[in-house]
N, C-alpha and C positions, 0 to 999 in steps of 0.2 A: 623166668615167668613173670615176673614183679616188671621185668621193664618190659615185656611186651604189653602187659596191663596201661603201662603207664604212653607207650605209645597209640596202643588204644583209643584212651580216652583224650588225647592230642589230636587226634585226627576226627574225632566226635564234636571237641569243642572248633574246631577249625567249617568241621560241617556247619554247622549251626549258627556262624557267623555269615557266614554266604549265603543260608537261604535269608538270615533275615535281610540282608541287602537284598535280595530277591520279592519279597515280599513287600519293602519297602516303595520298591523303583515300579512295583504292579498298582501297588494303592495309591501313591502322589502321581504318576502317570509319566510321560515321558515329554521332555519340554519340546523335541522337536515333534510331535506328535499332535494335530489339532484335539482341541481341548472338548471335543463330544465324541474324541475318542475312546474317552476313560470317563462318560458318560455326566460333563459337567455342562452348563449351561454357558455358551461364548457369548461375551459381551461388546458392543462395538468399540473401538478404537478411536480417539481423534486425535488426528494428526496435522499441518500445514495443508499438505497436498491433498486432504479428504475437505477443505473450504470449497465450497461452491464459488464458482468462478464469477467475477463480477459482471454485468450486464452495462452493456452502453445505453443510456437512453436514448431518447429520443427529442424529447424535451430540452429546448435550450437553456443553454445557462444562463442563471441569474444575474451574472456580473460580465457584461458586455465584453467583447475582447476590445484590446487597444485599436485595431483598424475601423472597428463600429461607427460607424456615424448616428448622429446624436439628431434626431427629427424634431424640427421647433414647432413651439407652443402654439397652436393658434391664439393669435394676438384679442388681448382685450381691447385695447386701442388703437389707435393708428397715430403715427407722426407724420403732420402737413401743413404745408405750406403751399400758398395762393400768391400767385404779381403774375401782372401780364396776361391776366385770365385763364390761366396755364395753374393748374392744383396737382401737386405731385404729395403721394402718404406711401407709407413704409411702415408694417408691423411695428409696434414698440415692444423690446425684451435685450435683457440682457444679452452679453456675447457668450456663448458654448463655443470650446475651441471642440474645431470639426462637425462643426454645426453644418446643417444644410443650408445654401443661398435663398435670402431673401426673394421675396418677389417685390415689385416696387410700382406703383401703377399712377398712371398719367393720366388727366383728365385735361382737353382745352375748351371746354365746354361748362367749365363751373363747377362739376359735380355730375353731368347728368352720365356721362358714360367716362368707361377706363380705358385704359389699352396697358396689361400687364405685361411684364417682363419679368424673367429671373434675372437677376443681376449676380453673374459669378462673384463668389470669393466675399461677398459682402455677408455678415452675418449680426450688424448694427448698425442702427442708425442715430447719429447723436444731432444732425441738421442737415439742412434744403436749404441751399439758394437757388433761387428759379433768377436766370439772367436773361432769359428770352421767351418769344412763345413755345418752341423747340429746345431751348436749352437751358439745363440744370446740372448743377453739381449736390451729389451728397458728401457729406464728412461724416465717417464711423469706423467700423472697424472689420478686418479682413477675416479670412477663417481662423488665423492664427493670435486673434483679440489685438491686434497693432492698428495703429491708428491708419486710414487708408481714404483716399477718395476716389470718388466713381463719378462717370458725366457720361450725358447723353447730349446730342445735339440735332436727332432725329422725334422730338418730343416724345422721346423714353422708350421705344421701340428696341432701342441698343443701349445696352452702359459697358462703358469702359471704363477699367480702373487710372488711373493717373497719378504722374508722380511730383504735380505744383503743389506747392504749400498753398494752403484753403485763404482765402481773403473775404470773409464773411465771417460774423455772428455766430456762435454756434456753442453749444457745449462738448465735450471732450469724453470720447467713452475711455470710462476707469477712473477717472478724475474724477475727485471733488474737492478741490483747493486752487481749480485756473478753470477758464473757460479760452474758447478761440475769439481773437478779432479780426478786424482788418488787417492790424498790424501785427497781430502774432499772438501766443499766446500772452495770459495776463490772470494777474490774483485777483480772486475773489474773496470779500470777507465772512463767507457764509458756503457749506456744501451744496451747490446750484438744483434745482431742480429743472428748473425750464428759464431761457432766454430768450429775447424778442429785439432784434436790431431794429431802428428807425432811420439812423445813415450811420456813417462811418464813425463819429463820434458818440451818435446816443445810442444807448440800448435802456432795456430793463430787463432787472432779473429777479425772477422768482425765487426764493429761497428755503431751505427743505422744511425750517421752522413756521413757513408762511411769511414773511416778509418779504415785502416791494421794494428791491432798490433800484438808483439808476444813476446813471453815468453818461457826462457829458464832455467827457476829458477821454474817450475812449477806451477805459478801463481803469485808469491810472488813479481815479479817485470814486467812491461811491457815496452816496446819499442814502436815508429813508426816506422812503415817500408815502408807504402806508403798509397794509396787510392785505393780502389775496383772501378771500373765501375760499374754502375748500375745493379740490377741482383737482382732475388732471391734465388739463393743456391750458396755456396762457399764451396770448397773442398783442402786443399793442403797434398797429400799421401806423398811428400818426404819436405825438409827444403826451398828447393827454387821452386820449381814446384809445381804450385795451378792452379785451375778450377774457373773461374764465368758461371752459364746458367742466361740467362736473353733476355730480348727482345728487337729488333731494329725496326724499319717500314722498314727494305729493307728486313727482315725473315717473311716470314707467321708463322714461326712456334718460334724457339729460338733461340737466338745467344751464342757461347761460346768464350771467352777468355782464354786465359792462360799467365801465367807469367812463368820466369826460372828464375828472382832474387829476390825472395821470395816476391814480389812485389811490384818491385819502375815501370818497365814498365808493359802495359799489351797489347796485340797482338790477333785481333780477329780472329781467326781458323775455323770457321765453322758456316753454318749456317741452321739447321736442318729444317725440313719442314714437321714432325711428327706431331700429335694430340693430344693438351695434355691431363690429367695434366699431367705437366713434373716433374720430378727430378735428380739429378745429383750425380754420384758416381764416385769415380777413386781407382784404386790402383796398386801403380807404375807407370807404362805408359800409362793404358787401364786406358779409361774414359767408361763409358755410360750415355746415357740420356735416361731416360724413360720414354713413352710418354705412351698416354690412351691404345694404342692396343701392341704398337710396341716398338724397342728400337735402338737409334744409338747410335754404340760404336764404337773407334775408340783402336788400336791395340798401336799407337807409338805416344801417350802423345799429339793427338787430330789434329796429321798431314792428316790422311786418315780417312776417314768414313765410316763404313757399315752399311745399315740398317736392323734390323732381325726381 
């Protein structure tokens, strides 16, 4: 009797253990079972693949690719050069490798009308020698900033590049410790800013500090000769007579200088009221300036002015 009692209550406490697993597994709920099955509130999940998927724009990007080509500046000034009655200017700016080509514009009329061309591959210009009324070489630099020259023989209608060494006056793009001569390159004692050839031996040169030197040994030795006035282009056609264009606050538009003793003084002559960009060209007596639409040249070494 005593062990049936006692299997009994074995079997009681055995029950009891089971419901309460039973009772357990109904109140915390069943994990495979959604969770407002057993009346709980489901909160969302984040995971990788719940990220909203990225959107292309449209809009280009900020940092140009490598094949981009690089659109130049519209020029403040112009670089030119006058002989032969023949005036050839060229944007002035730095070289951008993969820049787009220059345009380069011909006038045989002094200033009063252009005739423009793109000149491939060309994307500086450091000098003009004008050798005829048709024909001109520039020296500057290619798309890839290397030094390069270009020539027209159709008075600028066409340029080709060419592979002669340059035999002119000229500054060197990248350089500032040599410029070009006749005979080749040559040191200079100052980082150049502008050069002006007279013949094969003489030049002068502007320097970044302001100072006028000049040379009569074709490079090989230099002189002081004075200080330029402020200005961006300088011109001297004969030994003692030179051109500055540059700008004052009493010109809307530019101021010119000139000297007659190779320049220890300078004397301001004119004060133009054109549109630029401007640039400056002389030869002999006649100067011009040449401005965005128009041009003032002056007949007697920059005493009178016409506008055309």
């Amino acid at each position: 009797m005593n062990r049936l009692a006692n299997m009994g209550l074995g079997l009681l406490a055995v029950l009891a253990v089971v419901m309460s697993i039973v009772a357990l597994k109904v109140t915390s709920g069943d994990p495979s079972e959604p969770a407002d099955a057993v009346g709980v509130e489901a909160t969302p999940t984040t995971s990788r693949s719940a990220s909203p998927t990225p959107t292309v724009s449209d809009e280009p990007s900020e940092e140009p690719s490598a094949s981009s080509t690089v659109e130049p500046l519209l020029p403040e000034e112009w670089f030119a050069s006058l002989r032969f009655g023949t005036l050839v200017r060229a944007p002035v700016q730095d070289c951008v490798p993969g820049a787009s080509t220059l345009t380069v514009s011909t006038s045989t009329d002094g200033g009063r009308t252009f005739l423009d061309a793109a000149v491939e591959d060309l994307t500086q210009v450091s000098g003009i020698n004008i050798v005829g009324r048709d024909e001109a070489t520039i020296l500057g630099a290619d798309g890839a900033c290397r030094t390069a020259m270009f020539a027209t023989d159709d008075g600028g209608e066409t340029w080709k590049q060419r592979e002669t060494s340059p035999r002119f006056w000229s500054l060197l793009p990248g350089v500032d410790d040599q410029i070009q001569s006749p005979e080749g390159r040559v040191d200079v004692p100052c980082v150049p800013r502008s050069v002006s050839g007279i013949d094969g031996n003489v030049a002068r040169l502007w320097c970044e500090d302001g100072q006028l030197m000049g040379t009569a040994t074709g490079g090989n030795s230099w002189i002081v000769l004075g200080r330029v006035p402020e200005g961006f282009a300088m011109v001297f056609p004969t030994l003692a007579s030179g051109y500055v264009l540059g700008k004052t606050d009493e010109c809307t538009g530019t101021t010119v200088w000139t000297t007659e003793d190779a320049g220890a003084d300078w004397e301001q002559v004119h004060c133009s009221t054109i549109d630029g960009p401007w640039g400056l060209a002389a030869e002999g007596r006649q100067v011009v300036i040449t401005g965005g639409a128009v041009a003032d040249a002056s007949p007697d070494a920059g005493r009178t002015w016409t506008t055309r």
